[in-house]
VOPAGU-2260 file (C-alpha; in pm, 1 decimal, decimal comma):
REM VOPAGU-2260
SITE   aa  ch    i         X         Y         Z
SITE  UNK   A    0    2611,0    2081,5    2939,0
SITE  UNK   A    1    2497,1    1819,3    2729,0
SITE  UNK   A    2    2123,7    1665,0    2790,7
SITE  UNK   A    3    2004,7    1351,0    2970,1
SITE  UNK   A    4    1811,8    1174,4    2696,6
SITE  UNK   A    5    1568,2     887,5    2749,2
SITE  UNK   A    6    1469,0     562,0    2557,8
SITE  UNK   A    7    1165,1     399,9    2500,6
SITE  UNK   A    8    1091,6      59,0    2279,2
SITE  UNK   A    9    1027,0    -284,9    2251,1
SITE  UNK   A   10    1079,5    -387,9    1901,7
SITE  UNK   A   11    1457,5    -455,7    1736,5
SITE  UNK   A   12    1412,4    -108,5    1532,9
SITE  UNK   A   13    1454,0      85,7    1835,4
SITE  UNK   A   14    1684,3    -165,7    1968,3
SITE  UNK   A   15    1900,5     -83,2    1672,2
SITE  UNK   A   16    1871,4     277,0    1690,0
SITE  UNK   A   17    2025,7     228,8    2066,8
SITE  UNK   A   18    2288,9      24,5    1954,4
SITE  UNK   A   19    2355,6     339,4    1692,4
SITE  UNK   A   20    2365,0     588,2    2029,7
SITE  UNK   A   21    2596,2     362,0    2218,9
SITE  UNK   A   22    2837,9     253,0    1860,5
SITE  UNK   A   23    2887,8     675,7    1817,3
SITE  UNK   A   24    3002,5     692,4    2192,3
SITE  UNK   A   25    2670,9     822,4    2288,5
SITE  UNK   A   26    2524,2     757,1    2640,0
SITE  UNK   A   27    2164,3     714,8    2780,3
SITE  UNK   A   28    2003,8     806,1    3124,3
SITE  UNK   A   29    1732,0     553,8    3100,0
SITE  UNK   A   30    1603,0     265,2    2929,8
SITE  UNK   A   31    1195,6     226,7    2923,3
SITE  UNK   A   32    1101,3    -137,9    2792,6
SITE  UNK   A   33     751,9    -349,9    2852,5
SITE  UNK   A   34     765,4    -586,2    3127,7
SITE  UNK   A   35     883,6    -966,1    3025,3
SITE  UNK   A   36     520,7   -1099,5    2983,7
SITE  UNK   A   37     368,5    -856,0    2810,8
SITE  UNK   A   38     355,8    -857,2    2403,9
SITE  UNK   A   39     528,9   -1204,5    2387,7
SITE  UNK   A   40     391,7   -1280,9    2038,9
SITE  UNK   A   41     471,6    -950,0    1884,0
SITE  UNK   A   42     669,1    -916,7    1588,7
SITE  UNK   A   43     991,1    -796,4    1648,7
SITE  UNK   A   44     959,9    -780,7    2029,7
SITE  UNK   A   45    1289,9    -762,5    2198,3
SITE  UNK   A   46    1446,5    -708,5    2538,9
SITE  UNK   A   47    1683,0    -470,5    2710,1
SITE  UNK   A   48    1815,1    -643,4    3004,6
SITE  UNK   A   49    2175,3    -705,5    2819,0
SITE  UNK   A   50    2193,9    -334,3    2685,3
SITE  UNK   A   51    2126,9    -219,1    3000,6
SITE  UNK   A   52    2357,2    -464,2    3173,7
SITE  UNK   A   53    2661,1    -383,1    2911,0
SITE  UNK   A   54    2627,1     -32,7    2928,1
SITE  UNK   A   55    2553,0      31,9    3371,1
SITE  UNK   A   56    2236,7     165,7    3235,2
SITE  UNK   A   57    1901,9     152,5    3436,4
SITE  UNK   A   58    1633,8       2,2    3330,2
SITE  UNK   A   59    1236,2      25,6    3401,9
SITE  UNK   A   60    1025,5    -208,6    3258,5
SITE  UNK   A   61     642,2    -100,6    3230,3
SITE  UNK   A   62     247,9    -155,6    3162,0
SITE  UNK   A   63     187,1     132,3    2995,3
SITE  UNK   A   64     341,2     469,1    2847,4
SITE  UNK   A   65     173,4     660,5    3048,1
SITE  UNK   A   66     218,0     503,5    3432,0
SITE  UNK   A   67     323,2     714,6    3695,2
SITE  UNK   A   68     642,0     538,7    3765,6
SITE  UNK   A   69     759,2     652,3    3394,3
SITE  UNK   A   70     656,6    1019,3    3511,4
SITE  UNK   A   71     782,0     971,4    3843,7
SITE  UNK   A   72    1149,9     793,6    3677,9
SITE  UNK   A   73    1199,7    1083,0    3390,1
SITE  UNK   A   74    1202,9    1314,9    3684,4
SITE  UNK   A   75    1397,7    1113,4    3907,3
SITE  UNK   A   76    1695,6    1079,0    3652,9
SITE  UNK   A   77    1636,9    1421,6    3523,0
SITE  UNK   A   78    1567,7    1368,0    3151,3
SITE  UNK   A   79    1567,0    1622,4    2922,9
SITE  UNK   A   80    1484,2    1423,5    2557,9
SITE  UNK   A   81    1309,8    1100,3    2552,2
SITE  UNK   A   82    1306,3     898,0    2233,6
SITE  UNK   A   83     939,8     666,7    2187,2
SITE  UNK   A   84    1045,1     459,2    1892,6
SITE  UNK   A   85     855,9     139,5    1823,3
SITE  UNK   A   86     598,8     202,4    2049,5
SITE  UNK   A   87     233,9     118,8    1958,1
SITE  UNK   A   88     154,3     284,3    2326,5
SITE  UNK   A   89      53,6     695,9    2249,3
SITE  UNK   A   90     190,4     899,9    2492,6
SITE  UNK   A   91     -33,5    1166,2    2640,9
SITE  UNK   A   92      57,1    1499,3    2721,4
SITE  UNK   A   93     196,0    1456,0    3102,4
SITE  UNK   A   94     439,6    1215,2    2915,5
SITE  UNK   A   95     534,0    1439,0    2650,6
SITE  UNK   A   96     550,3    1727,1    2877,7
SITE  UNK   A   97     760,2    1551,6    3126,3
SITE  UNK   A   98    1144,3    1572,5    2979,3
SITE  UNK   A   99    1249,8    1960,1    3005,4
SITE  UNK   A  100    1302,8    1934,9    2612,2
SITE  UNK   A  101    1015,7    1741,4    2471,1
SITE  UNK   A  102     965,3    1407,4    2339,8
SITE  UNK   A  103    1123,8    1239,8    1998,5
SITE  UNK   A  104     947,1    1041,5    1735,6
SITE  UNK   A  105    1031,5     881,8    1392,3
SITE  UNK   A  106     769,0     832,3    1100,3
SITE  UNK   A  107     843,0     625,8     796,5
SITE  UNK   A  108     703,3     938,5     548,7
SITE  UNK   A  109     830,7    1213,8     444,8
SITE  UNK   A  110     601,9    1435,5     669,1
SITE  UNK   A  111     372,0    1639,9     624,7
SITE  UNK   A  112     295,5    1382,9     367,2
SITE  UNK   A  113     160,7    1074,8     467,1
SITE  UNK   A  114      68,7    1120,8     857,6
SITE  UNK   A  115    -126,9     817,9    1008,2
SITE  UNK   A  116    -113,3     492,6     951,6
SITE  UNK   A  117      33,4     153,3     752,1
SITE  UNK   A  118     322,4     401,4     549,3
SITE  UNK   A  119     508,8      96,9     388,6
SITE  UNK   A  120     200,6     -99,1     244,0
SITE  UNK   A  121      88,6     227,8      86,3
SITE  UNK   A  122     390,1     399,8     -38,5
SITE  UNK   A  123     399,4     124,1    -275,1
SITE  UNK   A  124      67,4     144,8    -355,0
SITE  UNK   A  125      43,8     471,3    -424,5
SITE  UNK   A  126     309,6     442,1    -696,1
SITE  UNK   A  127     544,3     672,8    -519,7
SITE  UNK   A  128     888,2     669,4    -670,8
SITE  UNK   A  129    1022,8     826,3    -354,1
SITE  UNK   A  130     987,6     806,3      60,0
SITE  UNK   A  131    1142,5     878,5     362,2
SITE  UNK   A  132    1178,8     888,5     757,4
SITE  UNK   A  133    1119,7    1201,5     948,8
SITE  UNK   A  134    1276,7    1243,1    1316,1
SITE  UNK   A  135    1034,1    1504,4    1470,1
SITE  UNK   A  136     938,9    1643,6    1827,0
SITE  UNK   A  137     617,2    1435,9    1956,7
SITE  UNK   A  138     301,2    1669,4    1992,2
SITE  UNK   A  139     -61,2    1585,6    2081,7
SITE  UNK   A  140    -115,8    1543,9    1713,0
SITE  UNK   A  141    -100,8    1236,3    1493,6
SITE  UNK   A  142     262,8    1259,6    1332,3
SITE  UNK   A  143     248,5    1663,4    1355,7
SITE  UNK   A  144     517,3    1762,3    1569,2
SITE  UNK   A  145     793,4    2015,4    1464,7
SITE  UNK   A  146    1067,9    1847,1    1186,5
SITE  UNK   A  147    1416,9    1746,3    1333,8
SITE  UNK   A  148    1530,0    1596,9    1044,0
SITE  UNK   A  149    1441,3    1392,4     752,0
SITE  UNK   A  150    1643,8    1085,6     487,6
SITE  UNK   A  151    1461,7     999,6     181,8
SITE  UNK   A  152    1414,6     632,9      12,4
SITE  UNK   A  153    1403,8     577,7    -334,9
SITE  UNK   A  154    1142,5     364,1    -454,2
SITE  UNK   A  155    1119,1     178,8    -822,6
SITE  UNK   A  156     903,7     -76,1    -968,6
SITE  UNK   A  157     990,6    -376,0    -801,7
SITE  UNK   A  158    1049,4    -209,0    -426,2
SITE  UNK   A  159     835,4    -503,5    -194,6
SITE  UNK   A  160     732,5    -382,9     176,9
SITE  UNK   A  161    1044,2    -635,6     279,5
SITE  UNK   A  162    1270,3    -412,7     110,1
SITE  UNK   A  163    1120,4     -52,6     195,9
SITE  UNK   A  164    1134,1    -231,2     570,0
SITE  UNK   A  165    1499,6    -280,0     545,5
SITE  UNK   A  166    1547,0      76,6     437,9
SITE  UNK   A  167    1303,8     235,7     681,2
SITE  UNK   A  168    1544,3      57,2     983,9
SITE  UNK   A  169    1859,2     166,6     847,6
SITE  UNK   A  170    1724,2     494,3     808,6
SITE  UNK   A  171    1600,6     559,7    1150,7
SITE  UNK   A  172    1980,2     459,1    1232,8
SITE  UNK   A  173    2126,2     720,7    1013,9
SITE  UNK   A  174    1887,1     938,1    1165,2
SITE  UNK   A  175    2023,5     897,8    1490,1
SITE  UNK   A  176    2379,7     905,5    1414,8
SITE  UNK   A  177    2360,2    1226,5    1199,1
SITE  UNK   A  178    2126,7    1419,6    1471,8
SITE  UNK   A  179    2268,9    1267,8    1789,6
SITE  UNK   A  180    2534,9    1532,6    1868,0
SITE  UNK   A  181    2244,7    1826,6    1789,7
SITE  UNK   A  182    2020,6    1659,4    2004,4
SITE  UNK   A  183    2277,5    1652,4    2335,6
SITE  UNK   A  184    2425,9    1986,7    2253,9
SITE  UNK   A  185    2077,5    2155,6    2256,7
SITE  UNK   A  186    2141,6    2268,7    1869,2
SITE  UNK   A  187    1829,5    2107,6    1757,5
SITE  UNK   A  188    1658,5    2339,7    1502,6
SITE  UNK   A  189    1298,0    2241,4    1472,6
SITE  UNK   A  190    1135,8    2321,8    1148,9
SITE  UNK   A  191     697,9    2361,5    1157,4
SITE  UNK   A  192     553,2    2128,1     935,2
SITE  UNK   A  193     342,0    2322,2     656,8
SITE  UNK   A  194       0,1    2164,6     678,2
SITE  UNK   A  195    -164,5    2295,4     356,3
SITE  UNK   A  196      66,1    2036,6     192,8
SITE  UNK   A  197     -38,3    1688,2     478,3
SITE  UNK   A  198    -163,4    1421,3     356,8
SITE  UNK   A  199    -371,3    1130,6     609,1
SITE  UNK   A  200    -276,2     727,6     541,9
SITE  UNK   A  201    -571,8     508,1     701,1
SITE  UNK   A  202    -462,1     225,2     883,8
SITE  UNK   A  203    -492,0    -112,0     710,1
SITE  UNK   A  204    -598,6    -486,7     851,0
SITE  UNK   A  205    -520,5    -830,2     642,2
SITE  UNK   A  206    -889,8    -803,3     458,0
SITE  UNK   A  207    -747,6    -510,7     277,6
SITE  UNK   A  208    -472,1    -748,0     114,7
SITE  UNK   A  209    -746,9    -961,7    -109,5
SITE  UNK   A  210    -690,3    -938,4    -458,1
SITE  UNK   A  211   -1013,3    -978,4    -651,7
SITE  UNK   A  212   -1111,2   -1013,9   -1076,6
SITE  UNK   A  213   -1185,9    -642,5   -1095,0
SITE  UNK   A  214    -829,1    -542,8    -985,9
SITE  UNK   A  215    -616,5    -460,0   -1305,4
SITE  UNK   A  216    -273,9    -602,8   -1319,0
SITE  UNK   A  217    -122,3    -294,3   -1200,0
SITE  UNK   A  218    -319,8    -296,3    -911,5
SITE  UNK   A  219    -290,4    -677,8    -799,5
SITE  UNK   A  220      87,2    -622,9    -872,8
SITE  UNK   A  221     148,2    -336,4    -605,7
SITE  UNK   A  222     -69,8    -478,8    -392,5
SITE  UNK   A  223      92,2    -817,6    -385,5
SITE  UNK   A  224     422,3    -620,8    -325,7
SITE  UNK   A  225     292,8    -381,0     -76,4
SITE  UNK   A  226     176,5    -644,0     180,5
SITE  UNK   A  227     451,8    -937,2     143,8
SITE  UNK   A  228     683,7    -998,5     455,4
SITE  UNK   A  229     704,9    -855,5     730,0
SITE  UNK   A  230     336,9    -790,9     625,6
SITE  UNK   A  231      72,0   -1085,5     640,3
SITE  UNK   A  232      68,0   -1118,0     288,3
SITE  UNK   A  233    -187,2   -1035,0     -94,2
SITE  UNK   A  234    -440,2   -1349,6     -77,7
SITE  UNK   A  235    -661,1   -1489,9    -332,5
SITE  UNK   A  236    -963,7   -1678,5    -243,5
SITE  UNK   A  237   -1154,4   -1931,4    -480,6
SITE  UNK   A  238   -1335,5   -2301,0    -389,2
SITE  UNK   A  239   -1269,7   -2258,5     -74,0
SITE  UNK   A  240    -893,6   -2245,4     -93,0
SITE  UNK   A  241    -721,4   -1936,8     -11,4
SITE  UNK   A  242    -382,9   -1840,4    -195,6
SITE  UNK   A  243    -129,8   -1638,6      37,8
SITE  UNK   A  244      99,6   -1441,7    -221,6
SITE  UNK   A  245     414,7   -1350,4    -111,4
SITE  UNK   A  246     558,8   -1289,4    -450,1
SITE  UNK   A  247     418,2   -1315,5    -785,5
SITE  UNK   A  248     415,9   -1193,2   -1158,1
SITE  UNK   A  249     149,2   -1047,3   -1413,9
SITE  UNK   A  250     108,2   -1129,4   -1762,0
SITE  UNK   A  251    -126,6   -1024,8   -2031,2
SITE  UNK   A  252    -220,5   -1371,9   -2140,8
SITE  UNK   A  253    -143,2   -1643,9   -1926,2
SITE  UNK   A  254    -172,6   -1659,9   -1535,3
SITE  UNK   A  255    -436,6   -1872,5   -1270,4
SITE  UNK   A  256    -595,4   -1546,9   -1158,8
SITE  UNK   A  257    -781,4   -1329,1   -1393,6
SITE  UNK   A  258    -777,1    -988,6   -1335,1
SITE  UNK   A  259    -974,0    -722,4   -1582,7
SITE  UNK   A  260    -630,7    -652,2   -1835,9
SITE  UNK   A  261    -460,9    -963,9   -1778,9
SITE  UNK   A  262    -402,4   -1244,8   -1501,3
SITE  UNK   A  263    -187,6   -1240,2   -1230,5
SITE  UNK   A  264      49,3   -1574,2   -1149,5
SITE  UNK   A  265     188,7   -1632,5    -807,7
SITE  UNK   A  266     535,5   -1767,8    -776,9
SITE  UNK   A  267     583,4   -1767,5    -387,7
SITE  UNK   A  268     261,9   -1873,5    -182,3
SITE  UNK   A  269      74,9   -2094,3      12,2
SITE  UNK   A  270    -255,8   -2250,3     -12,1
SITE  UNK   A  271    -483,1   -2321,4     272,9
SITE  UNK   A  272    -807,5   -2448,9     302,9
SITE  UNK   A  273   -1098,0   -2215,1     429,0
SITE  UNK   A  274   -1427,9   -2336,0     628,1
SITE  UNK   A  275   -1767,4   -2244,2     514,7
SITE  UNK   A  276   -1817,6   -2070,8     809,0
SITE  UNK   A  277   -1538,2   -1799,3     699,4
């Protein structure tokens, strides 16, 4: 008997991994979205109403995770898995306890390495030449649930948070469509993760992207890479003017910001004028 699985998201990455479910011949029980008004200005914020519509499938739109009408609706339509994917909401137990299966999450890391927060930004600051997405069963933990599956992106050299982005959404897809039939079959082998080998990311704001004269080339290099689009960007402050890098280059000898081994040139950016007050 296959299971009655569950969606939740607001954001076009778990839009897309629908859109996988449904392409396969999949089906979903229930669609769990934010209400119209809320998170207007959010990047990426999208809406159900036409999946739901195209596909006869309901539809609640919510507040909060962790309402009682999503308790009271995963028991009403019976659901067994429930996917949270692009969800900045965290899901306390009752939620994660209330589909007969458990709960499903994806983390752009290859876990147990890297658990927390801001994974893009700082796999390519950390130098890593390699990365991943890991589908795993939601605990009470902070990315610690038992492994469903995992892909792995290759990184190089000149990999930019727009492209490790890209790859991170059309890995969550591939997740879906190569787990999908193991998930509704109940043949989902979960796999512990081994936490002698975890590692903790701390979250990040848009201070953290300054690039300053005691930064050494490779530094400001990664850095400018790591925050560029969809990110809010490396900046540069001097005379009041602050320099938004979206792209730039690093030379040993020439460039308009010196760094300790070098200077660092921008070649995409913007320049906008800061008050004293800031």
């Amino acid at each position: 008997m296959k299971k009655k699985v569950a969606f939740v998201t607001c954001v076009q990455l778990g839009l897309s991994c629908i859109e996988e479910i449904y392409r396969i011949g999949g089906e979903l029980d229930l669609l769990i979205t934010l209400k119209d008004e809320k998170a207007k200005k959010k990047s990426g914020r999208i809406y159900l109403d036409e999946t739901a519509s195209n596909y006869d499938t309901p539809l609640l739109k919510i507040d909060n995770i962790n309402d009682i009408e999503v308790l009271d609706a995963l028991k009403k339509h019976e659901i067994d898995w429930l996917f949270i994917i692009g969800w900045s909401q965290i899901a306390k137990i009752d939620v994660l306890e209330a589909p007969s299966k458990g709960c499903i999450g994806m983390h752009p890391t290859l876990l147990p390495k890297g658990r927390g927060r801001a994974a893009i930004p700082w796999a390519i600051l950390k130098g890593l030449d390699r990365t991943g997405v890991t589908m795993f069963k939601l605990d009470e933990g902070v990315d610690t649930g038992e492994i469903i599956g995992q892909g792995i992106i290759n990184l190089n050299e000149s990999t930019t948070a727009t492209n490790l982005y890209e790859d991170v959404n059309r890995m969550h897809v591939d997740l879906i469509s190569k787990y999908w039939e193991d998930i509704i079959t109940d043949r989902v082998s979960l796999t512990k993760q081994d936490d002698t080998q975890a590692t903790e990311w701390p979250g990040r704001t848009a201070k953290d992207g300054e690039v300053t004269s005691e930064m050494t080339m490779d530094e400001a290099e990664k850095l400018v890479r790591a925050v560029t689009h969809p990110y809010p960007g490396a900046f540069y402050v001097k005379d009041n003017k602050k320099t938004i890098i979206w792209s730039a280059k690093v030379d040993k000898e020439n460039g308009s910001i010196k760094l300790v081994d070098g200077y660092l040139e921008p070649i995409d950016f913007e320049v906008e004028t800061i008050n004293e007050e800031q």
